[in-house]
N, C-alpha and C positions, 0 to 999 in steps of 0.2 A: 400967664397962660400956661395949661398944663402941657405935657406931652405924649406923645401917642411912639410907644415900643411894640416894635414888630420882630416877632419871632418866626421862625422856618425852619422846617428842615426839608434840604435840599440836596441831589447828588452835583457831583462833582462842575460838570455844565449848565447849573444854572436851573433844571427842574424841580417843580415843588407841584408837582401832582398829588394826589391822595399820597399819601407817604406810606401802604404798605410794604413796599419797596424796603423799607429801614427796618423791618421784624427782623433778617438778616443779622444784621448785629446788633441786636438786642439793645435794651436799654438802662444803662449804667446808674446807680446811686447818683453820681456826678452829674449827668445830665442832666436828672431829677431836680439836683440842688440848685442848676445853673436854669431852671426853669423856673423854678417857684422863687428865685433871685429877682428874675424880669417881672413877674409875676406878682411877687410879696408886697412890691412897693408900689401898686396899681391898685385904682378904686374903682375901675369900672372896664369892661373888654368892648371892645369895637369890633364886629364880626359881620362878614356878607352873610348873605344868604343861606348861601349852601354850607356854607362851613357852619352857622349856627345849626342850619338842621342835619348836620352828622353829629355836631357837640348834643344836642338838645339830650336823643337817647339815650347818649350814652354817659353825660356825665348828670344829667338831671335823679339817676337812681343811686350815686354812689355818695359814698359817705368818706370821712376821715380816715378810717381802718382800711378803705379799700385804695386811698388814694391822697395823700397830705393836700391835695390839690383841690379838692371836691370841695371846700367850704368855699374857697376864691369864687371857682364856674358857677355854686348855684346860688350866690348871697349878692354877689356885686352885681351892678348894675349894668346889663347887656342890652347897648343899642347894636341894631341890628339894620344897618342899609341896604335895602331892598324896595322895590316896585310894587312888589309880587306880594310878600310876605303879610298874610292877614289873620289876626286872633293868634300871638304865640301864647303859647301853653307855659312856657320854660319862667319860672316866678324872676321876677325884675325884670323884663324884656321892652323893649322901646322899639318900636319902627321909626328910625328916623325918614323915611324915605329912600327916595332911589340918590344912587349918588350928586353931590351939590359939593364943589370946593368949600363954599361958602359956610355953611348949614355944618360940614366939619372943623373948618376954624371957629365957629362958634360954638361947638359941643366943646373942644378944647380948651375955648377961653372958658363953658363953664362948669365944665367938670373937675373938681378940687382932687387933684393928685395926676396921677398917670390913665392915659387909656393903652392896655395892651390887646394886641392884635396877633391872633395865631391866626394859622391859613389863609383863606379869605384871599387868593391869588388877585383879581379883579381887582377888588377895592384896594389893596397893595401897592401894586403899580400906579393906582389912581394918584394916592395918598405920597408915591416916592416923586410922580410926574408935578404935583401940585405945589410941594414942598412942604406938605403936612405930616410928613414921614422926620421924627428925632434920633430914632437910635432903628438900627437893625441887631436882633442878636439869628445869627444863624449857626445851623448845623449843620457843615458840610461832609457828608457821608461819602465814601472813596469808592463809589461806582460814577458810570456814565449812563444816561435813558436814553441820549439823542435825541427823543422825542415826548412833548410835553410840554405843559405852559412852563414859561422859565418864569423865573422871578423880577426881570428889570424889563423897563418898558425899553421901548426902541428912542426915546427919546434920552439924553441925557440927565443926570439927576441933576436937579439944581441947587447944588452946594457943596460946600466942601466936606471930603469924607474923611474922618480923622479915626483909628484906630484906638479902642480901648480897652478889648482885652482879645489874647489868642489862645487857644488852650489844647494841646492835641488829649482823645480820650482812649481809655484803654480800647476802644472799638474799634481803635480806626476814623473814628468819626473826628472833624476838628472843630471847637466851637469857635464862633467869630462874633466879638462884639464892635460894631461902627458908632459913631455919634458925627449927625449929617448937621451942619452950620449952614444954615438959610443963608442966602444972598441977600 
C-alpha cells in the first residue's frame, strides 16, 4: 500500500490558514530542499478543493527556471476531493469525489509510490482522524494567530507518533518530520 505525506506550515498554536502569514520570514534554500525531499519521492498529490484551486493558477504557468517544483505540480497526477469541483482545467486532475475513508484507502492501495498532500486543512484532519495520514512534515514558524483552523482534529490521532527528523532554520522557522504507526 502506498502512503499519503502531509506537509504544512503552521504557526506556533497549531494554525495553518492561507500561510501568507510566513512571507515574514521569507523562504530559505533549505526549506526549498526539505520540500521537494517530501515531494521528490511522490507520484501523485492529494489536494481538497480549495487548495487545488489556489495551486491550480499559480503553479499550472510556472516552469523549472521559475520553480524546481513546477515539473512535480504540473506532471503528477492530482486527485482532487471534492463535491463541488466540475471540469478541472489543471492537466492530470481526477475528482475523486467528496470525502469517503474508504475511496482514500483504495486510491492509496493504488497509487504506485507516495501521495503528497500540501494544505488542504479539511481533508487533513479527515485523513489524520481516519488513520490514512503516514508521515506529517511540518513547518513551524515562531508566531501565534490564536485564531484559525488548526491543524489536528479534536479527536485523537489514532497511532503512534514517532519522530523522524527535527531541524531548526535560519528563519526561525523549525521543520518537523513525524511518522504516525496505524493501530
Amino acid at each position: 500500500m502506498g502512503e499519503s505525506h502531509i506537509h504544512e506550515f503552521m504557526s506556533l498554536d497549531g494554525v495553518i490558514d492561507e500561510p501568507t502569514w510566513t512571507a515574514e520570514f521569507g523562504f530559505t534554500p533549505r526549506m526549498g530542499e526539505l520540500i521537494y525531499g517530501v515531494m521528490g519521492d511522490a507520484s501523485a498529490l492529494l489536494l481538497g478543493r480549495t487548495t487545488y484551486q489556489m495551486f491550480e493558477p499559480a503553479w499550472s504557468i510556472r516552469t523549472v527556471e521559475d520553480d524546481p517544483g513546477a515539473p512535480f505540480f504540473n506532471e503528477a497526477t492530482k486527485y482532487v476531493v471534492s463535491s463541488t469541483l466540475v471540469d478541472p482545467t489543471w492537466q492530470n486532475t481526477t475528482v475523486v469525489g467528496g470525502y469517503d475513508a474508504a475511496a482514500i484507502r483504495q486510491l492509496k492501495g493504488d497509487v504506485a509510490g507516495r501521495l503528497y498532500t500540501s494544505g488542504s486543512a479539511t481533508l487533513v484532519r479527515a485523513l489524520l482522524a481516519d488513520g490514512l495520514a503516514d508521515e506529517l512534515h511540518l513547518f513551524v514558524y515562531p508566531v501565534t494567530r490564536g485564531k484559525g483552523p488548526r491543524l489536528f482534529p479534536t479527536v485523537p490521532i489514532g497511532g503512534a507518533i514517532s519522530l523522524q527528523a527535527c531541524e531548526g532554520l535560519d528563519n526561525g522557522v523549525v521543520y518537523v518530520n513525524y511518522r504516525i504507526e496505524q493501530r
